[in-house]
SEMAR-236545 format. One record per residue: residue number from 1; residue in three letters; z, y, x of N, C-alpha, C, O in turn. Coordinates in nm, 3 decimals, m for minus. Example, Ala and Ser with C-alpha at 12.3 -4.5 7.8 and 13.67 -1.06 7.14 Angstrom:
REM SEMAR-236545
    nr   rest      n.up   n.north    n.east     ca.up   ca.north   ca.east      c.up   c.north    c.east      o.up   o.north    o.east
     1    ala     0.780    m0.569     1.319     0.780     m0.450     1.230     0.780    m0.330     1.320     0.846    m0.332     1.424
     2    ser     0.708    m0.225     1.285     0.714     m0.106     1.367     0.787     0.003     1.290     0.804     0.114     1.341
//
This chain:
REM SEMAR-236545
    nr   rest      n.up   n.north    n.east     ca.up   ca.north   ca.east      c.up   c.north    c.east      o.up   o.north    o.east
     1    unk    m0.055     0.550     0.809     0.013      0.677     0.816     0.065     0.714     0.677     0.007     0.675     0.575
     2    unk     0.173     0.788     0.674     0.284      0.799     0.538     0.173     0.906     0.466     0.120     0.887     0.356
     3    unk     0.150     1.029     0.558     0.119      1.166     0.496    m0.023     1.094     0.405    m0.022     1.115     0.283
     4    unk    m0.124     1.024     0.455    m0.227      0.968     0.408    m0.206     0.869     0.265    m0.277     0.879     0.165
     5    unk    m0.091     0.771     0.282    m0.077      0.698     0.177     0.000     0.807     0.060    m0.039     0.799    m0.056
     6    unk     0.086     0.885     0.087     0.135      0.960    m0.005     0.041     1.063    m0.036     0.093     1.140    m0.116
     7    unk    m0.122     1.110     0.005    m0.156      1.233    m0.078    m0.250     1.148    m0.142    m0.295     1.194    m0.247
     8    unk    m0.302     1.012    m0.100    m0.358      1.005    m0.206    m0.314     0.898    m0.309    m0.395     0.816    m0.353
     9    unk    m0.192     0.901    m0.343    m0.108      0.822    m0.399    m0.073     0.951    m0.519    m0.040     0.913    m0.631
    10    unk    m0.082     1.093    m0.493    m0.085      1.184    m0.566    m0.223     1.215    m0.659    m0.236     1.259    m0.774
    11    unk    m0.320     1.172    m0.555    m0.437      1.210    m0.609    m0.483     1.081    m0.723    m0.554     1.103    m0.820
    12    unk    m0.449     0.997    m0.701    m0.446      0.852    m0.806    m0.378     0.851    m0.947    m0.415     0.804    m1.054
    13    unk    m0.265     0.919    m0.909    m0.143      1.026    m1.037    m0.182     1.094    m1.082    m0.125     1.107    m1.190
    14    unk    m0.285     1.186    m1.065    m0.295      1.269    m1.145    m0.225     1.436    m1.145    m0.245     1.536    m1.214
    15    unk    m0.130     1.400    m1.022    m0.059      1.508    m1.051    m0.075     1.683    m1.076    m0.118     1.752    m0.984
    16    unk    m0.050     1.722    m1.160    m0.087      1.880    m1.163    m0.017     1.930    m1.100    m0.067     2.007    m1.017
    17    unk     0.161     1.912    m1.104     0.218      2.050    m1.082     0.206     2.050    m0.939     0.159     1.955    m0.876
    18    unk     0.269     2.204    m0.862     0.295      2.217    m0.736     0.403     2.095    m0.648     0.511     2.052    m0.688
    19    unk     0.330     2.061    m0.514     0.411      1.972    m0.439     0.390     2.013    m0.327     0.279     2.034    m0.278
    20    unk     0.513     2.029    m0.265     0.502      2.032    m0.117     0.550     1.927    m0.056     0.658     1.870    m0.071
    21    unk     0.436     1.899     0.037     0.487      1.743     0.105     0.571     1.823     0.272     0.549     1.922     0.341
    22    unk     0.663     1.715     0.272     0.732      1.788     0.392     0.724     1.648     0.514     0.736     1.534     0.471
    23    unk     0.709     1.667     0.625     0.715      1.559     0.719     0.777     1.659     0.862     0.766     1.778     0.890
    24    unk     0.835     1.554     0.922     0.884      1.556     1.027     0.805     1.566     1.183     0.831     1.595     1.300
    25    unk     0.690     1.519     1.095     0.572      1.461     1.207     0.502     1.617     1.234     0.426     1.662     1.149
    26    unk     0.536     1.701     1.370     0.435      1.839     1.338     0.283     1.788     1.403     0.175     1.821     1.353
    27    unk     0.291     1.735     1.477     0.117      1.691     1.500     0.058     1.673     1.406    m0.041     1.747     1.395
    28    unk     0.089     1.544     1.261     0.012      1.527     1.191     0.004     1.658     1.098    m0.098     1.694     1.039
    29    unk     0.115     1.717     1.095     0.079      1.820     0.998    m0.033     1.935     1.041    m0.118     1.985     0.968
    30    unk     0.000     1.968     1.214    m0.073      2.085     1.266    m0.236     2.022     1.287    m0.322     2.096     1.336
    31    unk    m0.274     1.854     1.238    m0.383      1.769     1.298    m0.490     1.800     1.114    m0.613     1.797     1.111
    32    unk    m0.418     1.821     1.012    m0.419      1.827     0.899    m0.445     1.958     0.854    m0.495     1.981     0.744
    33    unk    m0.407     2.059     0.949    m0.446      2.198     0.894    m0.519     2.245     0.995    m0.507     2.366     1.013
    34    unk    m0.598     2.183     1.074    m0.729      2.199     1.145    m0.702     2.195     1.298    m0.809     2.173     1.355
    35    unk    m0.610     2.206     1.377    m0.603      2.171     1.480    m0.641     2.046     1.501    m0.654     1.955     1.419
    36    unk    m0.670     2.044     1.686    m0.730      1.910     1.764    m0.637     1.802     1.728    m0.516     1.827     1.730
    37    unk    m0.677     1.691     1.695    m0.562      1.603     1.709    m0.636     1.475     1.811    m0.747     1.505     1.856
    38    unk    m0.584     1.343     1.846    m0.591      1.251     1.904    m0.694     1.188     1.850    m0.693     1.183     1.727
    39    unk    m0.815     1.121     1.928    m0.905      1.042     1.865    m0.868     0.929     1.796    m0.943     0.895     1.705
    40    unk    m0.752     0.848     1.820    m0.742      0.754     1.710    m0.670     0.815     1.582    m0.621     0.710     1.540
    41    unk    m0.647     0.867     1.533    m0.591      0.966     1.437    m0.708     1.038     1.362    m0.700     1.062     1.241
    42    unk    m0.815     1.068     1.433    m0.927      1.191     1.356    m0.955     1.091     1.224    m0.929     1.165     1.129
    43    unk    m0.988     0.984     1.180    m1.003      0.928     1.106    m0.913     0.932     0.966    m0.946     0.966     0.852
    44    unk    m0.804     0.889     1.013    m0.672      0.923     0.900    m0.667     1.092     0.876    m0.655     1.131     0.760
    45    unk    m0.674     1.178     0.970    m0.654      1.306     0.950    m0.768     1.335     0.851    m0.747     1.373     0.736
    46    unk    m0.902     1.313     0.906    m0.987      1.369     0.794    m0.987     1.285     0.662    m1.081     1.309     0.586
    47    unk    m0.912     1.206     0.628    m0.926      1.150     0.473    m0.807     1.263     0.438    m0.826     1.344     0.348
    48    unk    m0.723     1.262     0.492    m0.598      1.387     0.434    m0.675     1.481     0.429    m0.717     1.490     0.314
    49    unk    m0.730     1.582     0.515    m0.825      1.709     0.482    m0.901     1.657     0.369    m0.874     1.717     0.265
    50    unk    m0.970     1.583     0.360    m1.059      1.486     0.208    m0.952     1.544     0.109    m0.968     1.656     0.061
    51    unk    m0.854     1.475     0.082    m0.801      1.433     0.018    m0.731     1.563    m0.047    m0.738     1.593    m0.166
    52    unk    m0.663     1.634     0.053    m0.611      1.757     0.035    m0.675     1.868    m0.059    m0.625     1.937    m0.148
    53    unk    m0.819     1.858    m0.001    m0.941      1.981    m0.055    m0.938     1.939    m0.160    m0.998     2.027    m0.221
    54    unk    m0.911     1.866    m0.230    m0.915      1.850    m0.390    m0.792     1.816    m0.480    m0.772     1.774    m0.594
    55    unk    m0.717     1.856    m0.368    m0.581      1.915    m0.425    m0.491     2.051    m0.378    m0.399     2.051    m0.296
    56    unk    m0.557     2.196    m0.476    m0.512      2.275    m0.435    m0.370     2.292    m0.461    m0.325     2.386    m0.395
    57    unk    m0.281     2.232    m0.536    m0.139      2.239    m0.542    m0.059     2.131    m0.491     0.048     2.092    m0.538
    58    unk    m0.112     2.090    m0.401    m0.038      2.048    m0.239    m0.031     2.091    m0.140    m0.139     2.111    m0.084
    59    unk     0.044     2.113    m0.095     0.119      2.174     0.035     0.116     2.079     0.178     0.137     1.969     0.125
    60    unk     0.109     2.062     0.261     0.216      1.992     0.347     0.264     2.084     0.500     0.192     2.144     0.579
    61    unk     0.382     2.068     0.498     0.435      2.144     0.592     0.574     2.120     0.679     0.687     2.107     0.632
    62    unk     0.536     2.119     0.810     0.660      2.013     0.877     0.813     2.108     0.870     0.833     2.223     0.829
    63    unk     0.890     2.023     0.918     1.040      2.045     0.912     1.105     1.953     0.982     1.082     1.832     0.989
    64    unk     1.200     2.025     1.040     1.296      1.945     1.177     1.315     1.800     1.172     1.411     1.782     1.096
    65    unk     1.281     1.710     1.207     1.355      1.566     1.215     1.488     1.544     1.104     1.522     1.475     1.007
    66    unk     1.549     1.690     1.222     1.711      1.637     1.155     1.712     1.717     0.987     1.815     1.707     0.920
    67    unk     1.632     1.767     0.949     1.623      1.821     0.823     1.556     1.711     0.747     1.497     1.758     0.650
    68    unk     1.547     1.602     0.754     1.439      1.526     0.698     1.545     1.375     0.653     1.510     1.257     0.659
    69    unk     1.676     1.429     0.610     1.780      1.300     0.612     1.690     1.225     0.495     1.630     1.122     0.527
    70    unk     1.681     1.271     0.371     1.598      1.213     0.256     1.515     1.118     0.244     1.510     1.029     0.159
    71    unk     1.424     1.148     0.368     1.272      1.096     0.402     1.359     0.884     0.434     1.343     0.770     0.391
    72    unk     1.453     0.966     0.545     1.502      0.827     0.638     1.546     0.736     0.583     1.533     0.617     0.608
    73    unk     1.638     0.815     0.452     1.715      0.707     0.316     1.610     0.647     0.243     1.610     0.524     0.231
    74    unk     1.552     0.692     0.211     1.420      0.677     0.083     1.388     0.515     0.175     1.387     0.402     0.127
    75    unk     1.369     0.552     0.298     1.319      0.460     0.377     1.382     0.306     0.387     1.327     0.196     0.385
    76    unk     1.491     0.339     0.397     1.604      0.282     0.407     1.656     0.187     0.278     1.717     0.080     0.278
    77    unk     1.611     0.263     0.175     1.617      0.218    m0.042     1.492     0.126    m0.007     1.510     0.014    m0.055
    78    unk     1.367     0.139     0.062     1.309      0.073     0.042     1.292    m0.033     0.096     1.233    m0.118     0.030
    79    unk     1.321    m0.056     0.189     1.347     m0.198     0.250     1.443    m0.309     0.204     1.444    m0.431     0.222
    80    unk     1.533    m0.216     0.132     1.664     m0.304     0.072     1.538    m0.337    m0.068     1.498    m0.452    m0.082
    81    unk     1.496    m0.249    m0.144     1.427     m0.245    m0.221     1.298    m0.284    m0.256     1.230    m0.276    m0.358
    82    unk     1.282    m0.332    m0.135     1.137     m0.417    m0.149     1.016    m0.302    m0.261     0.913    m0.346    m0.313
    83    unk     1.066    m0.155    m0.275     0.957     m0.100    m0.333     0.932     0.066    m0.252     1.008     0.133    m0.181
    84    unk     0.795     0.089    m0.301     0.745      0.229    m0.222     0.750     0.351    m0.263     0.732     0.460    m0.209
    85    unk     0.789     0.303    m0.407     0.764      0.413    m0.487     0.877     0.360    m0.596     0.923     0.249    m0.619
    86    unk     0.911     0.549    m0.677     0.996      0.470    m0.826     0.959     0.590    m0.893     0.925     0.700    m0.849
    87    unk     0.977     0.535    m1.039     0.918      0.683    m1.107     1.061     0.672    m1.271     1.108     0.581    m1.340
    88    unk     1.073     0.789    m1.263     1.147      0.870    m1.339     1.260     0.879    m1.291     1.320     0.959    m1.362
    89    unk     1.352     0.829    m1.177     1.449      0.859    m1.126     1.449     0.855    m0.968     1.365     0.790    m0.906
    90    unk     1.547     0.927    m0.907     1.533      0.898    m0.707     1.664     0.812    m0.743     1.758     0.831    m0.820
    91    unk     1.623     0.696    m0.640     1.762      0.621    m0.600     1.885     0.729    m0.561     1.884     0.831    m0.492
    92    unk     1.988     0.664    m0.633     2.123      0.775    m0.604     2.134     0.799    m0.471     2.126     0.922    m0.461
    93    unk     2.150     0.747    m0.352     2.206      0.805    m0.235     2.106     0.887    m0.182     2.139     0.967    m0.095
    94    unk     1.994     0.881    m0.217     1.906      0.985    m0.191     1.885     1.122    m0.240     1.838     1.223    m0.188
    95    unk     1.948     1.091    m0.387     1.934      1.216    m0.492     2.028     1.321    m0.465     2.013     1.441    m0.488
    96    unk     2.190     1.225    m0.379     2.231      1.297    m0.344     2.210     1.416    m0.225     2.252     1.532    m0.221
    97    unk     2.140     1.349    m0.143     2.071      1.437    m0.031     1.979     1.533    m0.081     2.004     1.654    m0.080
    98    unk     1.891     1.491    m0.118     1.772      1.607    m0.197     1.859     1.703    m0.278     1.824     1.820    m0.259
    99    unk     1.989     1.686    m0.385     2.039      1.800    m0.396     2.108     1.878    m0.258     2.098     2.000    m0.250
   100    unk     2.159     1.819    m0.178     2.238      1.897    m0.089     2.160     1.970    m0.031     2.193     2.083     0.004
   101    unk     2.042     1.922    m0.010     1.909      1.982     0.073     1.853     2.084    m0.013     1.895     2.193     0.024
   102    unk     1.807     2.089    m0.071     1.747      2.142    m0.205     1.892     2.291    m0.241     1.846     2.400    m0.275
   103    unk     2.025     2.278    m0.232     2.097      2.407    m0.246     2.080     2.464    m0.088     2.103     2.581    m0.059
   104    unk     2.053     2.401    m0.027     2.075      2.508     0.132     1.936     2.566     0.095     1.966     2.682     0.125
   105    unk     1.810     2.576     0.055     1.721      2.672     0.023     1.749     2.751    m0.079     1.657     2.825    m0.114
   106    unk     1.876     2.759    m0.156     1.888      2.911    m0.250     1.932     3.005    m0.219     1.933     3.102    m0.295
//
């Protein structure tokens, strides 16, 4: 599961500042902030609750499919890209989305 490899891929970082993780997925998110979720899932869900509780400046909180173009590219960089992660820059066709996305919230 993404939400699982990415919080504690944060928690390995170090990260201080505020992050809000956004997913498309509302089960895992509503399975993550204490609702019932599916027995094969309770496992992954409670390492995220784990994982979460010791990171109070993470967020996670769902958002429409179709609001989630970023997520699909990123996805998309990485397969061409053979990588999961990049650090100090977002691949351009993505960066462009995250700004376009990123001005419709001002």
């Amino acid at each position: 599961m993404v939400l699982r490899w990415f919080i504690s891929w944060i928690l390995a970082s170090n990260h201080l500042v505020e992050i809000t993780v956004e997913s498309d997925s509302e089960v895992t998110v509503k399975c993550s902030e204490g609702s019932v979720c599916e027995a094969q899932l309770e496992n992954i869900i409670q390492d995220c609750k784990d994982f979460l509780s010791s990171l109070p400046n993470v967020t996670v909180k769902s958002i429409r499919r179709s609001k989630n173009a970023a997520a699909h590219e990123l996805v998309s960089v990485a397969r061409n890209l053979a990588a999961k992660s990049w650090a100090g820059c977002v691949p351009d066709p993505v960066a462009k989305i995250v700004c376009t996305e990123s001005s419709a919230y001002r």
